[in-house]
C-alpha positions as CSV (number, residue, x, y, z in Angstrom):
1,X,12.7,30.5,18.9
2,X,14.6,27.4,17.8
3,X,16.0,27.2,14.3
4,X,13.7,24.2,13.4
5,X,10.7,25.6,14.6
6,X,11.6,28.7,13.0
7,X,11.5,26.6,9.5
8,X,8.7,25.1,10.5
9,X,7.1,28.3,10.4
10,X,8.5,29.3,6.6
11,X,7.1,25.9,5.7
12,X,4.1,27.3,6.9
13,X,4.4,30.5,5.1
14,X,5.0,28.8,2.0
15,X,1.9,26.0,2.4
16,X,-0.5,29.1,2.8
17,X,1.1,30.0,-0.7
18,X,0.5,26.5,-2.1
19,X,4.6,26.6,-2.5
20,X,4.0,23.1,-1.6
21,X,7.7,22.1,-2.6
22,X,9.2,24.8,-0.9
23,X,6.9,24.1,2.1
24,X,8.6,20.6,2.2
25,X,11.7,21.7,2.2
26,X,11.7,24.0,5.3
27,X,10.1,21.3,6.7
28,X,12.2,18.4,6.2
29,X,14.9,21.9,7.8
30,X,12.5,21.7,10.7
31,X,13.1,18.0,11.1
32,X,16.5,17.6,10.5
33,X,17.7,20.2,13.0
34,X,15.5,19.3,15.6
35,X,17.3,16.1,15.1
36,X,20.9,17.1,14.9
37,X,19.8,19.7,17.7
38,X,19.1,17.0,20.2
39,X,21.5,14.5,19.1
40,X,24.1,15.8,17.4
41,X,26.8,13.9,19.7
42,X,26.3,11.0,18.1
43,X,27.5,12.8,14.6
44,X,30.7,11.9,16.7
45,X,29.9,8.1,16.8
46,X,29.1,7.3,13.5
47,X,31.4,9.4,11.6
48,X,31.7,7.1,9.4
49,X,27.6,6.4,8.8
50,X,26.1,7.9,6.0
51,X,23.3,10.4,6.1
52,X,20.2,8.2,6.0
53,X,22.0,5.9,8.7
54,X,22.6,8.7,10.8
55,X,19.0,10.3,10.5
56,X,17.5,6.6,11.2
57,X,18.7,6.1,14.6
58,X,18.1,9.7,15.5
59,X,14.5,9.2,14.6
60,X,14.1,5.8,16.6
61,X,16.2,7.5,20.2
62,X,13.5,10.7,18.9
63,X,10.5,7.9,19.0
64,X,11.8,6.3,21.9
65,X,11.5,9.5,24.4
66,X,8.5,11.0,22.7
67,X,9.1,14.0,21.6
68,X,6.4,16.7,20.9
69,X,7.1,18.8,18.3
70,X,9.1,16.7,15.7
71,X,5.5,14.6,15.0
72,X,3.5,17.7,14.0
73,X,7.1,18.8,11.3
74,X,6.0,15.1,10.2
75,X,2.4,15.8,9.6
76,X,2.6,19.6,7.7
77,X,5.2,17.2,5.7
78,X,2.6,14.7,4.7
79,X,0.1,16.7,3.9
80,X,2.3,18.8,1.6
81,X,2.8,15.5,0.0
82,X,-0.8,15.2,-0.4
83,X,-1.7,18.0,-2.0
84,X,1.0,17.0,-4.6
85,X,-0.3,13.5,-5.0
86,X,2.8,12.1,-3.8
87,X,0.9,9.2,-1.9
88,X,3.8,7.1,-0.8
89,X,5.4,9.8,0.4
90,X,2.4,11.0,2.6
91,X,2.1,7.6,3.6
92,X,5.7,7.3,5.0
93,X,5.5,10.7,6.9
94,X,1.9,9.9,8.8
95,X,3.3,6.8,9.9
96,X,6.5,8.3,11.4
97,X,4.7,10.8,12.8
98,X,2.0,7.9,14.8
99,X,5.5,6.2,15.5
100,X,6.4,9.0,17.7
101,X,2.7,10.0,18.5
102,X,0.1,6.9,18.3
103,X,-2.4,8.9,19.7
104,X,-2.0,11.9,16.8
105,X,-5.3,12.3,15.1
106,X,-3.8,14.1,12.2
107,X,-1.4,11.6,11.6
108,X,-3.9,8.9,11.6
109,X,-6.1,11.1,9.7
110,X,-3.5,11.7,6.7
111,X,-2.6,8.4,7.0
112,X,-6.2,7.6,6.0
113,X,-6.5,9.8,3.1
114,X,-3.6,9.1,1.3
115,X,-4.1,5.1,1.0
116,X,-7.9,6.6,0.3
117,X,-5.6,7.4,-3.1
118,X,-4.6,3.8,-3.6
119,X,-7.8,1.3,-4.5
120,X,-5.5,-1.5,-3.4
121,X,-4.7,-0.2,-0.2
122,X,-8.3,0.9,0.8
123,X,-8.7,-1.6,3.5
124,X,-6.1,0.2,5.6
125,X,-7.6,3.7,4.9
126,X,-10.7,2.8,6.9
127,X,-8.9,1.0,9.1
128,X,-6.9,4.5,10.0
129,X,-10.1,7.1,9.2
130,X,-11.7,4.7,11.9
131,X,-8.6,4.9,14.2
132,X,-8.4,8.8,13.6
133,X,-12.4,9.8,13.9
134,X,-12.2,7.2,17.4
135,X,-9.3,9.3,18.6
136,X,-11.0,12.8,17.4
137,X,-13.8,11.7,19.4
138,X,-11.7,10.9,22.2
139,X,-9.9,14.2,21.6
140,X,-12.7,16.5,21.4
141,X,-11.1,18.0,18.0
142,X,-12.8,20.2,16.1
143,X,-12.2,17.9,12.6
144,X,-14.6,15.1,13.2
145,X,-16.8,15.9,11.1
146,X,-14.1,15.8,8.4
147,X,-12.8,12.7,9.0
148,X,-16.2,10.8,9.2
149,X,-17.2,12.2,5.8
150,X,-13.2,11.1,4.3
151,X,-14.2,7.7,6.3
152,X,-17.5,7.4,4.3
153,X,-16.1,8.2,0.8
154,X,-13.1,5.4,1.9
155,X,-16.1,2.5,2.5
156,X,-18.4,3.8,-0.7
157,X,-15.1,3.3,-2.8
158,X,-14.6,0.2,-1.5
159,X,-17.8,-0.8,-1.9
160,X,-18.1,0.6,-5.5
161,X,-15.1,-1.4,-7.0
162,X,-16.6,-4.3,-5.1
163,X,-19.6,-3.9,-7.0
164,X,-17.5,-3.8,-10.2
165,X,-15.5,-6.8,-9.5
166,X,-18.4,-8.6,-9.2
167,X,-20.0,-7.3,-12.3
168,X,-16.8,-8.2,-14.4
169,X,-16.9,-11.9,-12.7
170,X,-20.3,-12.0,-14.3
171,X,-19.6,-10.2,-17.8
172,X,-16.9,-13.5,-17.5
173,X,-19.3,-15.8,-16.4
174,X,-21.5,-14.9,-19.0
175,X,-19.3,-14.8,-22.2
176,X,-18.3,-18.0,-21.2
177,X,-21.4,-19.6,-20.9
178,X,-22.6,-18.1,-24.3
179,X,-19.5,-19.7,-25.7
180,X,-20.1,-22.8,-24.0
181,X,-23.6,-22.8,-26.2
182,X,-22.3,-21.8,-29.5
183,X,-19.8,-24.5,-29.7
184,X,-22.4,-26.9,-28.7
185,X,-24.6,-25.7,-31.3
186,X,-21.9,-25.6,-33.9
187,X,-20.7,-29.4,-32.9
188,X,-24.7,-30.7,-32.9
189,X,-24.9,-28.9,-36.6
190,X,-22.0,-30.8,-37.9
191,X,-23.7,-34.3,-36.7
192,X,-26.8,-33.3,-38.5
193,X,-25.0,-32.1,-41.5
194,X,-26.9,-35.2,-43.9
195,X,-30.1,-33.3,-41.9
196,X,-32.7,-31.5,-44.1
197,X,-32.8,-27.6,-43.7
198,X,-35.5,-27.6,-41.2
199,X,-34.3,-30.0,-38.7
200,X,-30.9,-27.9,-38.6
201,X,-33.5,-24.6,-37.8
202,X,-35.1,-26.6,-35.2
203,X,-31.6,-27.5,-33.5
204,X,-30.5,-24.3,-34.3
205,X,-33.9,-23.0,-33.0
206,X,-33.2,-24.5,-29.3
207,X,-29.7,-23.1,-28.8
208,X,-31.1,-19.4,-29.6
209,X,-33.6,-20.4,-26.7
210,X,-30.9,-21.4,-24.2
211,X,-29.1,-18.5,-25.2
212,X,-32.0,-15.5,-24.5
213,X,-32.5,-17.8,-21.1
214,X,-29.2,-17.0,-19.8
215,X,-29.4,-12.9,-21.4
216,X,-32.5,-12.5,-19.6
217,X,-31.0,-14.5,-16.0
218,X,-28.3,-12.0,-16.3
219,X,-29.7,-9.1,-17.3
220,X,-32.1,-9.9,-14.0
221,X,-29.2,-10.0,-11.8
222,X,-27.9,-6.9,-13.3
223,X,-31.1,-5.0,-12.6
224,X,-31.2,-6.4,-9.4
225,X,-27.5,-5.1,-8.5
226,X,-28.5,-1.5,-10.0
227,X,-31.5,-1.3,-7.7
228,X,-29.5,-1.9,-4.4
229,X,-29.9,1.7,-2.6
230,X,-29.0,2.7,1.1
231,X,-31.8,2.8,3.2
232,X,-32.8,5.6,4.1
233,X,-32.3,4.2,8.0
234,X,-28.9,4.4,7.1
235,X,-28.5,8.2,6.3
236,X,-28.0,10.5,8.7
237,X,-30.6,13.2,9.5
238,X,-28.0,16.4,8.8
239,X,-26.3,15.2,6.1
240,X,-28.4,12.3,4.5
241,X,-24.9,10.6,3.9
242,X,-24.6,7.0,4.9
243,X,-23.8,6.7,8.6
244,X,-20.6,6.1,10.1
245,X,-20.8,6.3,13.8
246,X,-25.0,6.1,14.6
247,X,-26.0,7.5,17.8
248,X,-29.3,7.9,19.5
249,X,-30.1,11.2,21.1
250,X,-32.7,10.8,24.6
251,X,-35.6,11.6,22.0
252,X,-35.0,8.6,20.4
253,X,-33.9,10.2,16.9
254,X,-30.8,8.7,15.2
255,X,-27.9,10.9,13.8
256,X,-24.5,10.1,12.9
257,X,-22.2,11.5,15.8
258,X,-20.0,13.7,14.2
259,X,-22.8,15.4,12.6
260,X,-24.5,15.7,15.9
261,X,-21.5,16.4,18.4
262,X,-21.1,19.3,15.6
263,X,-24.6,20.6,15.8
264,X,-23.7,20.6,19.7
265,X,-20.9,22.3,19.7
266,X,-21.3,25.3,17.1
267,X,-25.0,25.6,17.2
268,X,-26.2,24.5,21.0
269,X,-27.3,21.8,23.0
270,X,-31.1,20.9,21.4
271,X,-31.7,17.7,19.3
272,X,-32.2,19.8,15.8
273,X,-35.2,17.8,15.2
274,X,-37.1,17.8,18.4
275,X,-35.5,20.8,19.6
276,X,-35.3,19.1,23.0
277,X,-32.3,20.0,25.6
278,X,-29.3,17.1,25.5
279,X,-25.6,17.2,25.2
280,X,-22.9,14.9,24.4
281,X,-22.7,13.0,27.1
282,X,-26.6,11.7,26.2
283,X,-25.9,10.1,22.8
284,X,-26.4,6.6,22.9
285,X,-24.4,4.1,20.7
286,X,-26.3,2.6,18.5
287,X,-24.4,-0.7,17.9
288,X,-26.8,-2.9,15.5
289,X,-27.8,-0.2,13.2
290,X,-23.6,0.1,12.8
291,X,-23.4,-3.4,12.2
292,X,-26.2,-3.8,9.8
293,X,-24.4,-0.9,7.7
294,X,-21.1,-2.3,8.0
295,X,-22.7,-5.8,6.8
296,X,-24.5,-3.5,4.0
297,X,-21.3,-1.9,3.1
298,X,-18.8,-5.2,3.5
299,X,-21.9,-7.0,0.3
């Protein structure tokens, strides 16, 4: 056993123990003499290089011939990093590891989660989830499942803090317009100011109308917005969680593939729901019902 795998295998000692710091440490070991293991003649050629110089271009001759096991040190590294909420961190490990690996589900997959962490960075969470669950199909890993469901929380967060923007952009629309209406009021009062008391209540009397006009338009929309629920079209039939991969099996039942290929693989090859015979290789795409919740999803 090599000395870096050996640390490898503390780290994974100490991850089991949720010694996540420790973990990292044998890790980055793992990685660093892997490195120095293969290419530790060119210690001779940049003497004069500092440390982070010198790990650098061993990491881009280690992407450049592909090697196996240095990707996975990456990966138990960036999900140590997880756990301890260190999000950048994770980020820069999964993306060293897919440098070396592009076709490493877990790397895409922790990718995902920790920009999940980051509302601004949500757009490339799904676009990673997707890229991991595509290559986990692909892959036949035993994880889809997983990733679909971190892939549907990234999209209903998205959509969620959509749906807040848009609720601020009216709270702002809507204090301004209010405004708008008061100083008119106020202005039209000062030009009737010689006016007796009931012409000023019958001015007044107007602007109070304009204002419950635009309360109730608003208050409309607002209801509107709240009553916007998934179809249940959308859910899948195992879960009930919005779908993120629809497939239809031969007896024309939709289910969201992960949830299905699961049911296939642990529990046997039926459609749970009509119980007749099938297996993987009969699901059927079903490309507009993906759209239509991607379009649901993206408003």
């Amino acid at each position: 056993m090599s000395q870096a795998e050996s640390h490898k295998l503390q780290g994974n000692v100490y991850f089991g123990q949720h010694l996540y710091d420790d973990a990292i440490r044998e890790y980055g070991k793992a990685i660093v003499g892997v490195l120095f293991m293969r290419y530790g003649m060119l210690v001779l050629e940049h003497l004069t290089s500092d440390a982070h110089e010198f790990l650098t271009l061993c990491f881009r001759r280690c992407v450049q011939i592909h090697n196996p096991t240095v990707p996975t040190y990456y990966t138990n590294r960036a999900l140590c990093f997880l756990r301890l909420e260190q999000y950048e961190r994770a980020i820069t490990d999964a993306e060293k590891a897919i440098e070396m690996d592009p076709k490493l589900v877990k790397g895409h997959y922790l990718l995902g989660q920790a920009l999940s962490a980051i509302d601004s960075r949500l757009e490339g969470a799904i676009h990673a989830l997707t890229k991991a669950y595509k290559l986990s199909i692909e892959q036949r890993v035993a994880y889809s499942e997983e990733i679909a469901a971190k892939l549907r929380e990234a999209k209903k967060r998205k959509w969620e803090l959509t749906d807040k923007k848009r609720r601020e952009s009216e709270s702002e629309l809507y204090r301004y317009l209010t405004d708008l209406v008061e100083r008119d009021r106020r202005r039209q009062l000062e030009q009737l100011e010689s006016a007796d008391d009931a012409e000023k209540e019958a001015m007044s009397s107007q602007f109070d109308n304009r204002l419950s006009e635009i309360t109730a338009l608003f208050t409309k929309a607002d209801e509107t917005a709240k009553k916007r629920e998934v179809p249940d079209y959308y859910t899948g039939k195992i879960s009930f969680e919005i779908m993120t991969d629809p497939v239809i099996t031969p007896s024309g039942i939709t289910y969201d593939r992960a949830e299905i290929v699961s049911h296939l693989r642990k529990i046997g090859h039926f459609d749970p729901l009509s119980r007749h015979p099938m297996t993987e290789k009969d699901l059927i795409p079903n490309l507009a019902l993906k759209e239509a919740i991607g379009d649901f999803l993206d408003t």
